[in-house]
C-alpha positions as CSV (number, residue, x, y, z in Angstrom):
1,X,0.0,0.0,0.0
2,X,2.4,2.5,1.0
3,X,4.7,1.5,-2.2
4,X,1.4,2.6,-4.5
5,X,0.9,5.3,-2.7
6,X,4.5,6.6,-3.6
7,X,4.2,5.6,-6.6
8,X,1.0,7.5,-7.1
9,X,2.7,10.7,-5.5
10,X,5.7,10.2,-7.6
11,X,4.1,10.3,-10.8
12,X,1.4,13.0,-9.5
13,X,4.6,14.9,-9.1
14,X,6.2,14.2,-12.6
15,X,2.9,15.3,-14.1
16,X,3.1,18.3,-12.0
17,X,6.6,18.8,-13.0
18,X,5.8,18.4,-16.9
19,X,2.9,20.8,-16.6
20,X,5.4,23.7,-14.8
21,X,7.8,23.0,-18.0
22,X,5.0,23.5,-20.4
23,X,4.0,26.6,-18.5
24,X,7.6,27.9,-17.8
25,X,8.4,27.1,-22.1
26,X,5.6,29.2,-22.7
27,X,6.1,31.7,-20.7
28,X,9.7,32.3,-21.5
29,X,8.3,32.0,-25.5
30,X,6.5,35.2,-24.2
31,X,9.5,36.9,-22.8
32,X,11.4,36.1,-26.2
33,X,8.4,37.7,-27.8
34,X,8.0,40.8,-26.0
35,X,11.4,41.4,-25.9
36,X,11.6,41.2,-30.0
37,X,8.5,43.8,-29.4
38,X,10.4,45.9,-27.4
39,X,13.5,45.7,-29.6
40,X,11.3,47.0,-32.5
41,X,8.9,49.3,-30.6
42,X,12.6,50.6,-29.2
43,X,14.2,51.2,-33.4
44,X,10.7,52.3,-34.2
45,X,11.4,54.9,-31.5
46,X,14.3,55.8,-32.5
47,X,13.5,56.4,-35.8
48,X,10.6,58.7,-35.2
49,X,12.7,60.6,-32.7
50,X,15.3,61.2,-35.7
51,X,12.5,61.7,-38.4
52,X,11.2,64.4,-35.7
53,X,14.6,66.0,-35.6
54,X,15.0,65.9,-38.9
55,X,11.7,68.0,-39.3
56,X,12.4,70.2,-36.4
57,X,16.0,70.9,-38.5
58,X,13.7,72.0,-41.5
59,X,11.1,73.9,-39.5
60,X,13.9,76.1,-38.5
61,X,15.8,76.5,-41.7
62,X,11.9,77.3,-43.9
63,X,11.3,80.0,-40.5
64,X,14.6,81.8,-41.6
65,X,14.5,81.8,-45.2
66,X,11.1,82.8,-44.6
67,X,12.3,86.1,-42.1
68,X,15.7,86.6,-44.8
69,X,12.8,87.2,-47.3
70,X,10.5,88.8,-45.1
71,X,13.5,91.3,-44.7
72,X,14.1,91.5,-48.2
73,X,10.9,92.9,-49.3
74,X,9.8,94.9,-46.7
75,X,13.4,96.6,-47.7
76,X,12.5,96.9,-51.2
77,X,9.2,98.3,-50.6
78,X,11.2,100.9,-48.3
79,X,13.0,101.8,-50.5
80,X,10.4,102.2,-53.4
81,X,8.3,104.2,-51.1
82,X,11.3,106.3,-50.8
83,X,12.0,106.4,-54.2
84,X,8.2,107.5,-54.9
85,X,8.0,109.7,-52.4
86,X,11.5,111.8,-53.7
87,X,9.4,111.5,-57.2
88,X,6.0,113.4,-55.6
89,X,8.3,115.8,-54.1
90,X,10.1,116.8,-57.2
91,X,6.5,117.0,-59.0
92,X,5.5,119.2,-56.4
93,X,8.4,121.4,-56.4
94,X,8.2,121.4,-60.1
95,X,4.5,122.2,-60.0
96,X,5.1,125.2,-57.6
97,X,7.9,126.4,-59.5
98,X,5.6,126.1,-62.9
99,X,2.6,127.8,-60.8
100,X,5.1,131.0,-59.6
101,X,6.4,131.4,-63.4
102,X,2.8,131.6,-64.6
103,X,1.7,133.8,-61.5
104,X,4.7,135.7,-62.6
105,X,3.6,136.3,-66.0
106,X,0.5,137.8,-65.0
């Protein structure tokens, strides 16, 4: 009796022992898996954080060119304001100076 019952135990605890194994493969095929997960979650990462940088980079080189041409035409428009506004000066003084010859004539 006591030899079946340690027999009975013994392979109660080889089944037991075979079920851990199938539960410990498992699990550590799930390790193996998230770990490849992480490894590409981790380049995927990485990659967006360059891609990111590399638009960042651009952001910042379009906001200058766009203030370098921002400059550049307010300074033209400056400078053609000036240049009309010299141009309706000398009309003026060329009007009052026509206006005085006239008045003068009469």
């Amino acid at each position: 009796m006591q030899i079946k019952e340690s027999e009975d135990s013994y392979l109660q605890e080889v089944s037991q022992r075979k079920e851990i194994e199938k539960t410990l493969a498992r699990q550590r095929l799930q390790i193996d898996k998230m770990r490849r997960q992480q490894c590409t979650l981790s380049d995927e990462l990485q990659d967006s954080k360059k891609h990111n940088l590399m638009l960042e980079q651009r952001i910042t080189q379009i906001k200058s060119a766009a203030k370098d041409h921002i400059e550049e035409i307010t300074n033209y428009f400056i400078k053609q304001s000036c240049e009309e506004s010299k141009k309706r000066q000398k009309i003026k003084m060329d009007l009052l100076s026509t206006l005085q010859r006239v008045s003068a004539l009469y």
